[in-house]
C-alpha positions as CSV (number, residue, x, y, z in Angstrom):
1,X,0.0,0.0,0.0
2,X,1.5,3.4,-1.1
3,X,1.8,6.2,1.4
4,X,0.6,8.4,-1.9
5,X,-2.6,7.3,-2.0
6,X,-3.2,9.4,1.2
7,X,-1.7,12.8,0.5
8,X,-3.7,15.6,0.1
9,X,-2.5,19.5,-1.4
10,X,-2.8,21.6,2.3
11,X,-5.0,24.6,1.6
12,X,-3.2,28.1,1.1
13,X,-3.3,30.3,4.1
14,X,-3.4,33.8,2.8
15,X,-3.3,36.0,5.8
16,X,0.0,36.0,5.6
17,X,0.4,36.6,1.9
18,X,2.6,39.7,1.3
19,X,1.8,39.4,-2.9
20,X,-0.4,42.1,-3.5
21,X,-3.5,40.9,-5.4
22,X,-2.6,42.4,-8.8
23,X,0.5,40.2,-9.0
24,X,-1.4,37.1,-8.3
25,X,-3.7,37.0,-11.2
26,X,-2.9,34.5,-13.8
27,X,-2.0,35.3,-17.5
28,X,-3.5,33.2,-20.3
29,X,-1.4,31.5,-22.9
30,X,-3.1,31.0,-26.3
31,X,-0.7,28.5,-28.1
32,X,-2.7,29.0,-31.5
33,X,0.6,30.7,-33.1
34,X,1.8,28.6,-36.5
35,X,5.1,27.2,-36.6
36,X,7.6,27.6,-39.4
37,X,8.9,24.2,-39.5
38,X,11.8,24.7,-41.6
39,X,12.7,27.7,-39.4
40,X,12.7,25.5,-36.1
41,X,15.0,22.8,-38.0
42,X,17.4,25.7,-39.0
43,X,17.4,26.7,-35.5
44,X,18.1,23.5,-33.8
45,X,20.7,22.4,-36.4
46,X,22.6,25.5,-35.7
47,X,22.0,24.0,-31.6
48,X,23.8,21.1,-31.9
49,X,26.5,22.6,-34.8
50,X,27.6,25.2,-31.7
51,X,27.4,22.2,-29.2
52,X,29.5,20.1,-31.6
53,X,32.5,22.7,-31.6
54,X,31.8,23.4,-27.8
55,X,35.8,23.0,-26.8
56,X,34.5,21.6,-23.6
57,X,31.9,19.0,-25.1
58,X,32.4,15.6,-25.5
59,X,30.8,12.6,-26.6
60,X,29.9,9.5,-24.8
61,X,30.9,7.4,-27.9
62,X,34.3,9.0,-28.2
63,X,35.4,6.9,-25.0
């Protein structure tokens, strides 16, 4: 029997919160924005290319 069944989140006690309430709220994300594919692959490729000639990286296969 896991201990994890029986945890439960303890409620917030917010007399002692010193956020004021306009830095609480919660901004929305809207994830509806296209991707340029070929633009992200560009990007990434140029990643690992600068991790490649990282002096300091290495390879788990080179050993």
């Amino acid at each position: 029997m896991s201990l994890l069944d029986h945890l439960e989140f303890q409620r917030i006690d917010t007399s002692s919160d010193d956020i004021s309430s306009n830095h609480s709220q919660q901004d929305d994300i809207f994830l509806n924005d296209q991707i340029d594919e070929a633009e992200l692959e560009n990007f990434w490729a140029k990643v690992v290319d600068d991790i490649h000639h990282d002096p300091e990286w290495f390879s788990f296969t080179d050993e």
